[in-house]
N, C-alpha and C positions, 0 to 999 in steps of 0.2 A: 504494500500500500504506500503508495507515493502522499509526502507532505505537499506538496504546489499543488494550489489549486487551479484549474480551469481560468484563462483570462478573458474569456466574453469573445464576444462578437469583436472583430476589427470591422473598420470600414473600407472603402475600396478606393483606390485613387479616381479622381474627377479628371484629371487631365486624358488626353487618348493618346497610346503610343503607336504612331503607325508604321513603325517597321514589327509589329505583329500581326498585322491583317494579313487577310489571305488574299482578298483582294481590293481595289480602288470601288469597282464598283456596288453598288448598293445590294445588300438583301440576296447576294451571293446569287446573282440571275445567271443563269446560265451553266450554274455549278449544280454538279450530283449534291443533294443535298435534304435532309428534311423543311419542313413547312409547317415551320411552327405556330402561322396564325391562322393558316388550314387547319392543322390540325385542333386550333383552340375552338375555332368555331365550330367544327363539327360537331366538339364533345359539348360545347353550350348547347348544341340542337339538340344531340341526344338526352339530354338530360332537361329538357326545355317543359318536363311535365312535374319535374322538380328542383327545376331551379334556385329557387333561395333554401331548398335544404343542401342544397349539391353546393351552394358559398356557403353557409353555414361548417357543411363540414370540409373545406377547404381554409375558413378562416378560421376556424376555432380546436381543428382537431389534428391529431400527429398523425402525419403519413402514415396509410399501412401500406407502403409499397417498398420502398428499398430501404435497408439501415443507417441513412444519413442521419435522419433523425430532424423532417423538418418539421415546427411544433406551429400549426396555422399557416404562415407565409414568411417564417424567418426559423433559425438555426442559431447555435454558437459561436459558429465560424465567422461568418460574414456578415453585418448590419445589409439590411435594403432585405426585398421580398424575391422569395425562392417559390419557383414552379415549375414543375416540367412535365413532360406529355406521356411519361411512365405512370404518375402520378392523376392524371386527368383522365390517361385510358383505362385506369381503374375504378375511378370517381362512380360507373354505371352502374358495376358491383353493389354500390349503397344505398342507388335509390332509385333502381329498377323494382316495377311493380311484381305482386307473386305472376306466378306461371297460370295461366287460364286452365281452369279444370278439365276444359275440353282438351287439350293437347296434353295436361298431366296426366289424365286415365284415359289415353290414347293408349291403340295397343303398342307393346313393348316396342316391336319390330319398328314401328314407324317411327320411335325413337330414336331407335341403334342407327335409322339413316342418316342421322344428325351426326355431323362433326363434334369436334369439342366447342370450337367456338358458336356454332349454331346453337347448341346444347343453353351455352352461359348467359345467349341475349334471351334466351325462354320467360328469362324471370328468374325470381327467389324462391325457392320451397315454401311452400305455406302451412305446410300441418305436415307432422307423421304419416308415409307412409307405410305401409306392408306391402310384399308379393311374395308370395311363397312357392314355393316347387311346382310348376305345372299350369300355376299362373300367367297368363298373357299383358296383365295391367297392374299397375297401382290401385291399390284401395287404401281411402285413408282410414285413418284410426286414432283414438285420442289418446294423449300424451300416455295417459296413465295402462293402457293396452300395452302403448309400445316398451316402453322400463318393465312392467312385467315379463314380459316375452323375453326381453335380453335379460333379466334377472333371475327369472326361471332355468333360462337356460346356463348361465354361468356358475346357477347352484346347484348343477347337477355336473360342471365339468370342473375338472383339475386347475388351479390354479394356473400350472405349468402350462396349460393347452385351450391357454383364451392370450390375446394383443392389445395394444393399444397401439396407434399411432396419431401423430400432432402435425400437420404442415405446420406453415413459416406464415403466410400471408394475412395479417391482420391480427393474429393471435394472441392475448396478451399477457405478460407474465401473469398473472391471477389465474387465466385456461391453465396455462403450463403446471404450474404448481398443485391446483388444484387434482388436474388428469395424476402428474405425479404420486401426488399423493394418495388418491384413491385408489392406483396402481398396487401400493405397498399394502394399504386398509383390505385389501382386496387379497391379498398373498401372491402377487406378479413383479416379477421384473421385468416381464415383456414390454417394454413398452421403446417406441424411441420416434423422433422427429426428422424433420427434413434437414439438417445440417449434416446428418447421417449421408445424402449422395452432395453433398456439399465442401462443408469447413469441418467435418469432422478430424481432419489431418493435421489439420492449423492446432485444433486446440489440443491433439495428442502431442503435437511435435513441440508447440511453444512449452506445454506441460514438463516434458521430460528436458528441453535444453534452456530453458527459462524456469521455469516453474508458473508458469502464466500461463490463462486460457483464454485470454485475450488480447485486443492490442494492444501494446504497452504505449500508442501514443495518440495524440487525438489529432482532428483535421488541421487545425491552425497552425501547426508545427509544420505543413507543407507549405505553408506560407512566410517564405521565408530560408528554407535550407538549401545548402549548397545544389543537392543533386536527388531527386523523386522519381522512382523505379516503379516503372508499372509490370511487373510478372507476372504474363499468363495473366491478366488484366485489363479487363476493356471497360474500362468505369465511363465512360462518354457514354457508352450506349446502356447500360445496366446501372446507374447511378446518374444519370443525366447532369442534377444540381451539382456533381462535383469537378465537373468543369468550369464552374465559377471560382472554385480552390484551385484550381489549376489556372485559371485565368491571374491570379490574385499572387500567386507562384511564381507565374512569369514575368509579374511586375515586378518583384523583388527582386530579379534576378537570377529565380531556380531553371536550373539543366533539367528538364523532364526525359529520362529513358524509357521507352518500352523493348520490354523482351517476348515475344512472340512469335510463334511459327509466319502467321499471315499478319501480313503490315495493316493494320485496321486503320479507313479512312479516319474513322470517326476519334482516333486518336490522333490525330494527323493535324487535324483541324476541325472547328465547330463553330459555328452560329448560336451564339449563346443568349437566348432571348429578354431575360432580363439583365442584359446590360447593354445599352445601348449599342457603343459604340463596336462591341463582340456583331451584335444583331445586326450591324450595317455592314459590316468588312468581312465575319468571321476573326478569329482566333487559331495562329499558328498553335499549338500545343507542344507534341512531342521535340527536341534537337533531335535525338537518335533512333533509330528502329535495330532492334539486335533480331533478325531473323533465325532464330532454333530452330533444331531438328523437334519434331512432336516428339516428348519423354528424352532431350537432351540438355534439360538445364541441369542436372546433380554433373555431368562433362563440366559443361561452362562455368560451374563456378566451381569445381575442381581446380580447373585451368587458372581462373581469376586469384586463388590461392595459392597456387604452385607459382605465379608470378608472385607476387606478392612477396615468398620467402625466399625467392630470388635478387628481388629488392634489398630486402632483408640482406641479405650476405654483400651487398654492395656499399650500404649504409643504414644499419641499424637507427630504428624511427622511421624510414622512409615511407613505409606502404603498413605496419604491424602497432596498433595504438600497444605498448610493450606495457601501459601502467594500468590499463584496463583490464589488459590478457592477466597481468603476475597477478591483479587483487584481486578480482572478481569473477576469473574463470577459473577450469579444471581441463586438461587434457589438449591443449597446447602444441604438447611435444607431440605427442600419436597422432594430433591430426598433422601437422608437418611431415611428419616419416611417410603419412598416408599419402597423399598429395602429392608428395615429390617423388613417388613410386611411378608415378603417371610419365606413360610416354607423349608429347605433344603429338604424335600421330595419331592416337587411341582414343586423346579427348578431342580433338576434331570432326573424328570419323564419327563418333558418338552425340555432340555438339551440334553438326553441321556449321560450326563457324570456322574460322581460319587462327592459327595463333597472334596473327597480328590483331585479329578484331575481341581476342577475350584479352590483349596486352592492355589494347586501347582502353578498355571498360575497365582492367583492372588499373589502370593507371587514375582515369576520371576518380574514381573512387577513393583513390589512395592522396589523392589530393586535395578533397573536399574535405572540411571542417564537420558536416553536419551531412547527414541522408534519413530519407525515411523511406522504408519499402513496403510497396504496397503490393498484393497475390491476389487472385481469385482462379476459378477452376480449372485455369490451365495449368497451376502447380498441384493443387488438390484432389482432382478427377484422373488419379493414376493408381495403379497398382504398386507402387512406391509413394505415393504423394504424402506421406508424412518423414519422410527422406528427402524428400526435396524443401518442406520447411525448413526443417532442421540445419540446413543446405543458406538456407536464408541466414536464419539466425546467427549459424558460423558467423559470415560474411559481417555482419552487423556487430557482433562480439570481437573480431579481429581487428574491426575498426575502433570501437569504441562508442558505435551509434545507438546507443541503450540509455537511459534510462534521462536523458536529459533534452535541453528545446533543440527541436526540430530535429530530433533524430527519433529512431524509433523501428519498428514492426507491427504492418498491420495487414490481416485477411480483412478486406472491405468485404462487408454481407451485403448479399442482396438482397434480403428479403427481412420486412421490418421488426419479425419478430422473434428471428430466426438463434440471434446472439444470448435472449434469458433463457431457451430451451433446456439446456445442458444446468443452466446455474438455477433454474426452479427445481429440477429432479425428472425432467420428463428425456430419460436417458438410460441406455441400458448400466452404463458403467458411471453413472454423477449421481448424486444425492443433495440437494439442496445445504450449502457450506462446503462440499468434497466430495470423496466418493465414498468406496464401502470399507476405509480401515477403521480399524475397531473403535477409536475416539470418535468418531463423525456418527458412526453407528451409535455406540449408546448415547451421545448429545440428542439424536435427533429422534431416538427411541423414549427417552427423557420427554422430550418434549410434544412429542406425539401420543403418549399415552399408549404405543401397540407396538407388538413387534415387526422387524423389516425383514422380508425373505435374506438369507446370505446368499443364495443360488443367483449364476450369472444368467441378466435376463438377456435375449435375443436381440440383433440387429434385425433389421427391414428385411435384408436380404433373403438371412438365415429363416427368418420366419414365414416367409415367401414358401423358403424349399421348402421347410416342416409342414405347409400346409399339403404338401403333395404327398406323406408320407403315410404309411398302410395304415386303416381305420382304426385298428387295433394297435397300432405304436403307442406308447406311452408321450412322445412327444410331437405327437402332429396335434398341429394348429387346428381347432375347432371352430372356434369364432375368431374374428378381428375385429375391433372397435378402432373406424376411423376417421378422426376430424379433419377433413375436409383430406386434401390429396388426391393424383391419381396414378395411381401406376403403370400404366397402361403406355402412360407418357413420360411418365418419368427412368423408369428402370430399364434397363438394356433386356433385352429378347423378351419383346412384346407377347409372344406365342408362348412362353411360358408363363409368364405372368398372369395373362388372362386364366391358364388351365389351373394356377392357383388360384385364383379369388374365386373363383366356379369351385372349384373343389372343397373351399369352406363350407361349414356344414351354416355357420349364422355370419353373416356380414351386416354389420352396422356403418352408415354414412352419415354423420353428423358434420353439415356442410348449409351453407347456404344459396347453394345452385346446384344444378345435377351436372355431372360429366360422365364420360363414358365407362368409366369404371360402376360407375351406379347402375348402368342397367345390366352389369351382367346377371348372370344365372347365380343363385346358390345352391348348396344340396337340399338345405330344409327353408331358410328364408333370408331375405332381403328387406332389412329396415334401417328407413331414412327419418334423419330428424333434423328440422330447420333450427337453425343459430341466427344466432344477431350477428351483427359486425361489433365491431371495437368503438363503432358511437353512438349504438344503439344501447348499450349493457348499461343499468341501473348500478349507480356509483364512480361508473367510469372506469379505466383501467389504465396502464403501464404497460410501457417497449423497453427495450436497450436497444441502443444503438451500436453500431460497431465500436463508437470511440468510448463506449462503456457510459453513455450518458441517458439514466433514466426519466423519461417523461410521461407525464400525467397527460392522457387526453380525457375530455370529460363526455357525459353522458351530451348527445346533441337532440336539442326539442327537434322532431322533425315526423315524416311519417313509419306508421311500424307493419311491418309482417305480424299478424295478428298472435300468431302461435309462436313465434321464433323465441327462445331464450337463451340467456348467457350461458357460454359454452362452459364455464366452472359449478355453474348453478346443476346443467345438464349430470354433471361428474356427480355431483354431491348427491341428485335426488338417485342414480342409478347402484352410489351405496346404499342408500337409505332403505331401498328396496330389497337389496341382496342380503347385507346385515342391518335390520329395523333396529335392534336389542342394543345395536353397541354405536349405531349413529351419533348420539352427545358426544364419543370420542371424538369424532371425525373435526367437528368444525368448520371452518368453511361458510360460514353462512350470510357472511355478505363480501363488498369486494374489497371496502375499508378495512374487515377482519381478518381477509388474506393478508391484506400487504402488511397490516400489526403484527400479524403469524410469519409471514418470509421476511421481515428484520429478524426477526428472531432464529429463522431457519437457517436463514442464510446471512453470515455476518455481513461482509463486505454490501448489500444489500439495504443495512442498517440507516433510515433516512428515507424508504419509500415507506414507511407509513407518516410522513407525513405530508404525503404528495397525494391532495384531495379536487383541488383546480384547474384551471386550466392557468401554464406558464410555470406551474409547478415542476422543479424537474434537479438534478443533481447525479454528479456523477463519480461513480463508486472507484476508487482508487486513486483519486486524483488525476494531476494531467499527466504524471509520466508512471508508469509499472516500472520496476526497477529503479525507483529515482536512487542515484549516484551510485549506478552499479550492484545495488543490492538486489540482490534476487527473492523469493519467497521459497526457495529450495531449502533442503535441511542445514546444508553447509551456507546456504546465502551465496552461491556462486553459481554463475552458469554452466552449462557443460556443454563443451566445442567435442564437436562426434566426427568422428571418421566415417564418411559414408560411402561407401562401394558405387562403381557405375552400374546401375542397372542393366542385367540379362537383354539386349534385345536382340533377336535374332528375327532376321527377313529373309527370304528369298528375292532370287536376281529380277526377278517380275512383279514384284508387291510392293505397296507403297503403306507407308506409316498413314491410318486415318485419323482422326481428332473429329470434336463436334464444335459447332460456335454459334450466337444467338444472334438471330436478325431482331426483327420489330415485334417483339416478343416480350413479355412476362413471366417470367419460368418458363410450363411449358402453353404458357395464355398467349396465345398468336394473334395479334393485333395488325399486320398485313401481310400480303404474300408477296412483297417485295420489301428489299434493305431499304432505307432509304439513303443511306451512303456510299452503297456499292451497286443498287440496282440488281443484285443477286436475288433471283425467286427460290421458292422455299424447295423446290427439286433440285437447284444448281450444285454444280460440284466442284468447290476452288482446287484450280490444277497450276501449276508454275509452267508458264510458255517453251521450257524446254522439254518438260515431260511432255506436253500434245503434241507438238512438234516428233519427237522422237516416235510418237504413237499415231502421228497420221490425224492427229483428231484436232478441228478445228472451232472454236469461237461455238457455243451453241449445239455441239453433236450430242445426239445419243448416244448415253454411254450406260454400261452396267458396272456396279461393285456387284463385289463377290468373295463369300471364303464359306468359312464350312460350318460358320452361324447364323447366313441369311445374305441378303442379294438387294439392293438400292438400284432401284433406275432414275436416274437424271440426265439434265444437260450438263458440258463443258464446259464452264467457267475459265477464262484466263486470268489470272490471280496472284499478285506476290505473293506468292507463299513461297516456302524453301522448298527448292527442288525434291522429291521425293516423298515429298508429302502431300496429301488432302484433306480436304476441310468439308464434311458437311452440314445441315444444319440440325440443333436438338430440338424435339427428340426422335424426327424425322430417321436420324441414322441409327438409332439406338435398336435395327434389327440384326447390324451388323457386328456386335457388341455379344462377350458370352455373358449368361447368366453364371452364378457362380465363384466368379471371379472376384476376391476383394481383396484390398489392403490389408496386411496382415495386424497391422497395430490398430487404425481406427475403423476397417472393414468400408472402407468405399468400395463401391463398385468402380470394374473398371470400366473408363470411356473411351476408350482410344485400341486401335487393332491395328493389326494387315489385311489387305485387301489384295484383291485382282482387279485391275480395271481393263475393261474391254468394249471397243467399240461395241454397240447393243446390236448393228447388223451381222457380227465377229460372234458374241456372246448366244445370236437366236438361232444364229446358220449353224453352231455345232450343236446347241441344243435338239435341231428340226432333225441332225442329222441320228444323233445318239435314239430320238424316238424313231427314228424308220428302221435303222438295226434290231432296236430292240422289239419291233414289230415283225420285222423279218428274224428272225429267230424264235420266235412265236410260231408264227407259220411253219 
């Protein structure tokens, strides 16, 4: 726990500097580019049947869209009004009417023809459904039907062999804690959230070489430092408002890097609408583009280190902060002997960069005063990706970039509520204060009046497979209780996923719109239960932010979904039901009484009960984690790891794939083209040597392919680094095994080999393998 507090909002300079425009002329005409007052008006029209509740909760309530943390129309970071088009194509979500009865107890099938996003303009859920086996439609049912049915049936099954799970989007620590907790009142450790195909790597990795589970630094520290690293990082398009810190960055005089497979416009430069002079010219953003190989940055900053103790032998101090590394780290020498074990041919080949281009970076680095790095799922969405933190953190700890202004480590979250998930308890391996060693245990046993299962609960994944598993196993999945999510879209091999969630015997969706995962089949039933949003809920509720800054949004006067209630309240009546006799333990009973109970739970947390209005908000650990090199480790030091290159092995025909997000919200598809790159949501980014070399031009038909599923699209030409492709999520995630996780924090993996093959190439052997295999028939 850092002593400096938070220093507020800065303001933004008034003058225009125009050697950062992108261009002279106005409103970027003629430039690939979004349409940000198009796009504003749109969303006033759609919303033009609830207009002053759609300002209402744009002025008065905290994003539930990405982790910046805007609270109304401002932040911590910047004075002046923050808005963006992430945030406004969610706005529908709150105050779209229910779903017309007619099209809700329509039959199934003429559902299932619905897209996801067709699915989400339907409306709101209005009441409890049921379908049960055999059933063709929804039939409603009232609240008190449906909590029996799931409560009947939970008290006939094993603790071990029911789930829970939480998305991220609008959520708010009170859900979190709540689900949590009833988890444990309930004897489950099942349970876990969306940071799971996400940040779950960040907070294993900052955990073990920090002792931190999250950023150690906040936004206004990129305002201002020598040099800000975007890894595997595209915050222009998934954080929109934070290209006003980046704009505010570039005044100061920060070097902005991206490290990246494919050069993102939208990193490149942005039209930044609420600043003027951004919104007439544009704003250059990134100096550098470091183009990776997909799964070659643990190479690259191998490299950036083995230079560095190269320095080191030339002149001691050069490149190695020597007074940070003696006081405040561990393990120094072993990662030096590691490092310099590296041939520069190996981390190249591995890398896809050249030694001159990781000298270059490691030099920028070794010269800057101050840096703060920032990651999202292009370091996390690997089957290593808590290797590649750690990888981070080295780099930050050899410099000295820890625990003071404008240095720092931080995974930007995308999704607003996604950061209290783990620190409420809604996690397999966290407990609200820790996790399950034995002091966290009996405090929170202490204080909960019950005891905590010790048994390790499931990830998403694993409990995916469990549900596939013989009726009689002792650990197959029977029911899953799920707030809001889809998997369908989210997890890698769609065709298995679906033959789990069908193969549950009870599926619960507690959501406030249907998606595709809702209509499938179950074995016995299918029930849905309508939620509020995060401004609908009596008492109001709490987010974190990435930068660890918790805010109170308040309950918004406006209109309601008749039936919908607070998704903690939902938790609380479904013990109440299961165990009536021991419910007084529980607690829970309002949203003021949560946040009394998680100070309490959770120390660092101490200070959101007294956050009951709006503007209310504070944040837990001050402005830097580690302030002055101290860690919250046993020994108070951090730990520099030696990490190995990661296994990759391709054949002389396969190309490394990745996934990347167009005009999208997770997996909420808001157009079917970029608007930076003009990529449709089939496109397949290809580097001009690879089509070239393959005959394929601008536009062709092409096939992937390997031996866990097959994508057709078009040819894209595309910076990206030779060897690699890029399609978009979660479009490609048929290409992806199921299976497959991180061994530390269990992410799935996102990223493979493929074949790629012109589609006339991929059809003509296909037409030909069926006429053999016809003719050998005969």
């Amino acid at each position: 726990m850092g002593k400096t507090k938070h220093s507020g909002p800065t303001p933004l300079p008034k003058t225009p500097q125009p050697n950062l425009w992108v261009s002279p002329i106005p409103f970027g005409i003629g430039k690939i580019k979004p349409h940000h007052i198009w796009e504003t008006t749109r969303v006033a029209w759609e919303n033009r049947d609830n207009l002053r509740y759609a300002t209402r909760i744009l002025t008065q309530g905290v994003c539930d869209g990405c982790a910046l943390g805007v609270a109304g129309l401002t932040d911590q970071t910047l004075t002046g009004p923050h808005l963006c088009t992430t945030r406004l194509n969610l706005l529908r979500l709150n105050t779209m009417a229910a779903i017309p009865p007619e099209i809700l107890h329509d039959d199934i099938d003429q559902l299932r023809r619905m897209n996801n996003t067709q699915l989400r303009k339907l409306g709101r859920i209005p009441y409890p459904l049921l379908r049960e086996a055999g059933e063709c439609k929804f039939r409603r049912i009232s609240w008190e039907e449906a909590l029996q049915r799931i409560a009947q049936k939970m008290k006939h099954t094993a603790p071990h062999q029911y789930a829970f799970y939480l998305t991220s989007r609008g959520i708010t620590n009170e859900s979190y804690y709540a689900a949590g907790k009833v988890a444990r009142f309930l004897g489950t450790n099942h349970i876990d959230n969306a940071s799971r195909i996400c940040h779950s790597p960040s907070k294993t990795a900052l955990k073990r070489s920090l002792g931190i589970g999250a950023s150690s630094c906040s936004y206004n520290d990129w305002i201002g430092t020598d040099v800000l690293v975007f890894w595997g990082s595209v915050a222009a398009t998934n954080q929109p408002v934070s290209t006003k810190y980046m704009y505010a960055a570039k005044r100061k005089g920060t070097k902005i890097i991206v490290v990246n497979p494919y050069h993102e416009p939208s990193m490149d430069h942005y039209w930044i609408p609420s600043i003027p002079e951004s919104a007439l010219f544009g704003t250059k953003l990134a100096d550098d583009f470091y183009s990776v190989n997909i799964g070659g940055d643990i190479a690259f900053m191998n490299g950036v280190m083995k230079h560095w103790f190269a320095m080191e032998e030339k002149h001691s101090g050069s490149a190695i902060n020597h007074s940070f590394v003696s006081n405040h780290t561990h393990g120094s020498t072993e990662l030096q002997k590691h490092v310099c074990q590296y041939e520069w041919t190996d981390l190249e080949k591995s890398s896809g960069l050249t030694r001159e281009q990781m000298i270059s970076f490691a030099e920028c680095l070794a010269q800057a005063k101050s840096a703060v790095f920032v990651w999202s799922m292009g370091l996390t969405q690997h089957r290593f990706g808590t290797d590649n933190i750690s990888q981070v953190a080295n780099l930050a700890m050899l410099r000295g970039f820890i625990g003071r202004k404008h240095c720092g480590v931080m995974p930007i979250r995308g999704h607003s509520g996604v950061q209290g998930a783990g620190e409420m308890g809604a996690d397999p391996f966290s407990l609200p204060g820790g996790g399950f060693e034995d002091q966290n245990l009996a405090r929170l046993e202490t204080l909960w009046n019950f005891p905590i299962p010790r048994w390790q609960g499931d990830t998403v994944g694993v409990t995916l497979e469990n549900a596939l598993l013989p009726k009689d196993h002792n650990q197959r999945i029977k029911l899953y209780y799920l707030s809001g999510g889809n998997f369908l879209e989210t997890m890698p091999d769609p065709t298995f996923v679906q033959d789990s969630l069908q193969n549950l015997e009870v599926r619960v969706h507690q959501d406030i719109i249907l998606n595709t995962s809702t209509l499938l089949d179950a074995q016995e039933a299918v029930i849905v239960l309508p939620a509020m949003t995060r401004y609908e809920q009596n008492g109001g509720g709490t987010s974190t932010s990435t930068e660890r800054m918790v805010y109170f949004s308040p309950e918004i006067p406006g209109p309601r979904i008749e039936e919908a209630r607070p998704e903690w309240e939902i938790y609380r009546e479904l013990a109440k039901h299961i165990l009536p006799n021991q419910i007084d333990r529980l607690g829970l009973e309002s949203a003021k009484a949560i946040r009394e109970e998680i100070a309490q739970a959770a120390p660092e947390y101490n200070g959101i009960q007294h956050l009951n209005q709006k503007g209310d908000l504070f944040q837990w650990g001050g402005a830097w984690l580690c302030e002055d090199g101290i860690c919250p480790t046993p020994d108070g030091r951090g730990h520099l790891l030696a990490i190995d290159l990661p296994e990759r092995r391709k054949g002389e025909d396969e190309f490394t794939l990745t996934t990347r997000r167009g005009k999208q919200f997770n997996s909420m598809i808001y157009s079917e083209v970029d608007p930076f790159n003009q990529a449709e949501r089939e496109d397949i980014l290809i580097h001009k040597s690879d089509a070239k070399r393959l005959h394929i031009k601008d536009g062709d038909a092409i096939v992937l392919h390997n031996n866990h599923g097959r994508f057709h699209g078009k040819a894209r030409l595309a910076p990206i680094r030779a060897g690699n492709l890029a399609v978009h999520w979660p479009e490609g995630n048929t290409l992806f095994p199921k299976g497959l996780y991180e061994k530390y924090a269990q992410i799935p993996e996102y990223n493979g080999n493929v074949i790629l093959e012109k589609a006339e190439i991929f059809y003509g052997r296909k037409e030909k393998r069926e006429r053999e295999k016809n003719k050998s028939k005969g």
